[in-house]
C-alpha positions, 0 to 999 in steps of 0.5 A: 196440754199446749196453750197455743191455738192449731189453724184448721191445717194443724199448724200452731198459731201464735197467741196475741202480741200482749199474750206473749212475755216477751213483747209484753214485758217490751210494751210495759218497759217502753210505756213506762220508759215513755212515762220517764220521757214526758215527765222529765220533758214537763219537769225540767223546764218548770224547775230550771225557770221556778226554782234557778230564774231561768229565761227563754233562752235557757229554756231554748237551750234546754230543749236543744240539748234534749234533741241534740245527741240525736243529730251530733251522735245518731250515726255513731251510736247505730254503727255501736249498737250493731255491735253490742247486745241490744237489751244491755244497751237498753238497760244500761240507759235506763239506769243512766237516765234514772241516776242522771235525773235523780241527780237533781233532786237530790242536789236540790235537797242539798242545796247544789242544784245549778243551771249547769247541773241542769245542762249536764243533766239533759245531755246526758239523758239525750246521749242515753236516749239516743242509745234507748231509742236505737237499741230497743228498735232493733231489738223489737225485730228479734221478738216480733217478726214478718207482718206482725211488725206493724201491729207491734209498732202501733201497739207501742205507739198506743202505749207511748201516746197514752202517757203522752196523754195522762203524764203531764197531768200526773206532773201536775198534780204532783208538783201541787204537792211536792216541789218540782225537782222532788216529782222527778223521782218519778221518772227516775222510778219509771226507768228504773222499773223499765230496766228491770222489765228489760232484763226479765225478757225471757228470750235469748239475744241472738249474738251480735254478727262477726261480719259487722266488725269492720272499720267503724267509719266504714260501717257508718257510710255503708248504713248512708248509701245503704238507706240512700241508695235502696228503693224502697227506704228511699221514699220512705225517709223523704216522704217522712223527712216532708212530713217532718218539715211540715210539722215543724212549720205548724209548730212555728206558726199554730201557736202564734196564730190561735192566740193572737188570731183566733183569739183563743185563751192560753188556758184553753189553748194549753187544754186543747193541745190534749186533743192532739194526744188523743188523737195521736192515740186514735190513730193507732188503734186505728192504724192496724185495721186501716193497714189491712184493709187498703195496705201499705201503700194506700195507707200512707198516701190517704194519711198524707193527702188526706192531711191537706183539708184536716190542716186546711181547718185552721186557716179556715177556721175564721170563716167557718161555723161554731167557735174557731176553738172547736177547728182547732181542735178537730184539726190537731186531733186529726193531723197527730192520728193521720202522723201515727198512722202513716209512721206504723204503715211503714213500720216494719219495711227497715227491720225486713230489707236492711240486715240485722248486722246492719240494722243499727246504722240503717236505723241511725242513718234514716233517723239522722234525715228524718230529724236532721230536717226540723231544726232547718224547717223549724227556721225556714218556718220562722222566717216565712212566718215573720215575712209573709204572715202565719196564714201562708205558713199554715198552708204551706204545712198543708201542702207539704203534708199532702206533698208526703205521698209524692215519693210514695206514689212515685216507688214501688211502694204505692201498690203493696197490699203487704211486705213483699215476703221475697224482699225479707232478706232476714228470713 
């Protein structure tokens, strides 16, 4: 007896995405490689400053080598991946991650652990994330196919956002019991059970295309003018590379500006960054049926323009009603929801017009405009901060946020209700 459902029309009709295998070994293996990130993310840090003395400036240092592979190898690791097996890679770096981070406390135990353990050890996460990251959304298309990206893409969002949400406090309470390096283990864990996930997908990856083995440089310029040159992943990465600088100046200038303007605690300050994730979480399970109502397009300008009065609430906040802390919060809430859902309306358009020879260094080519723009915005925030104040940065993140909808408005994107099925050119 078949276990699938029949349309009125006799045609089978596939169960729901978390019903299959497939994807939901996928979705359990993301949210539990998830649960890695955040907690080595939360960890690091504490043990570098509690455990080896360290300063801001190591501290900085740490968090630049944890995005560094990002930007240094993006482009080179998408042009390699087109050529590997997606799921080997991601296995092979979920069992780096979990021996690189078990390295340490097992060095802390026999009394070795250094601050360049630590350096060596969040440079190689990030080289393997970089890897984890690239593989796995190149791979997702291989399951999950035509318009049923969107809603996968937001259903590991929800998953990712979830940890982002319980993990630090699962950190917490660990380390009230155990020694910083020691609560490590549980990211080494969470890889590990995500690799064994990974490698019980019970589908059969497609092999990798002969065509991609051309010369390895050639394939990287051709993923750049791919991405730079097509009209519809154009606006695509500009209107997230302006969602990204504005971004980085929130994050250069809301700390500062609810501490010392607002006045607002660093306990409840830190309480309130909780806000964010759920709203992260809001906006994608809101983002699907969002999506199908106003469709792609309209669902990425009402996220963007709808930004400006969500962020305007901070400058705002002094001279509105209830405590600035409530605004605050309102606003973090909305901005982290209105980010998520703009992310999965676009979602699914790279996997269906870049071909799947192709897919890895098209990926690489539009994260490395996307990313490459924060540690640049993260600076030019900084400065206008120090020059004019943090109010102006303030609302200068609102109008770049709302300015994100200019190249959607201006590309044939802005009418599409759904993906245009002639576009697909992996059908």
């Amino acid at each position: 007896m078949s276990l699938h459902a029949v349309s009125d029309e006799g045609v089978p009709v596939e169960p729901g995405l978390l019903r299959r295998p497939a994807f939901r070994r996928l979705w359990f293996s993301g949210a539990l490689e998830s649960v890695g990130d955040e907690a080595s993310r939360t960890l690091v840090p504490v043990i570098a400053v509690s455990m080896l003395g360290a300063g801001a400036f190591d501290v900085g240092v740490i968090n630049a080598l944890g995005l560094s592979a990002f930007l240094i190898i993006g482009l080179p690791v998408g042009v390699w991946v087109d050529r590997m097996r997606k799921r080997r890679v991601m296995i092979a770096a979920d069992l780096c991650r979990a021996i690189t981070i078990a390295s340490l406390p097992v060095a802390y135990l026999c009394g070795f652990l250094t601050m360049w353990h630590v350096f060596a050890a969040v440079t190689l996460v990030s080289i393997a994330d970089v890897f984890f990251t690239t593989a796995h959304s190149t791979y997702l298309p291989s399951i999950v196919t035509g318009d049923e990206l969107d809603e996968a893409n937001a259903r590991l969002q929800s998953a990712q956002t979830t940890v982002t949400v319980g993990t630090p406090a699962l950190s917490g309470a660990l380390l009230r019991l155990v020694a910083a390096p020691l609560a490590l283990f549980t990211a080494s864990v969470s890889y590990l059970v995500s690799a064994l996930l990974i490698g019980r997908i019970p589908h059969r990856e497609p092999p990798p295309s002969n065509g991609s083995r051309q010369d390895f440089w050639a394939s990287a310029r051709l993923g750049i003018s791919f991405t730079v040159r097509h009209p519809h992943l154009r606006p695509l990465f500009l209107s997230s590379m302006m969602t990204n600088t504005a971004a980085m100046f929130g994050n250069t200038a809301s700390a500062v500006y609810a501490l010392s303007v607002l006045e607002i605690g660093p306990g409840l300050y830190a309480a309130l960054g909780t806000f964010s994730a759920l709203g992260g979480l809001a906006g994608s399970l809101t983002a699907v049926p969002v999506l199908r109502r106003l469709g792609i397009g309209r669902t990425k300008i009402f996220a963007c323009l709808i930004s400006l009065p969500v962020i305007g609430l901070l400058p705002l906040a002094p001279v509105l009603p209830l405590h600035p802390a409530v605004w605050f919060a309102l606003s973090g809430f909305g901005w982290a929801g209105l980010i998520v859902m703009s992310t999965v309306a676009g979602s699914g358009i790279t996997p269906r017009v870049a071909p799947s020879a192709m897919l890895g260094s098209v990926t690489a080519s539009n994260r490395l405009f996307v990313l490459g723009i924060m540690p640049i915005a993260s600076l030019a925030g900084g400065a206008l901060a120090a020059w004019v104040g943090v109010v102006p940065v303030l609302w200068a993140w609102a109008a770049i946020a709302a300015a994100a909808s200019l190249p959607i408005c201006f590309s044939p994107l802005r009418t599409w209700k759904r993906f245009p099925d002639e576009l697909d050119v992996n059908r």
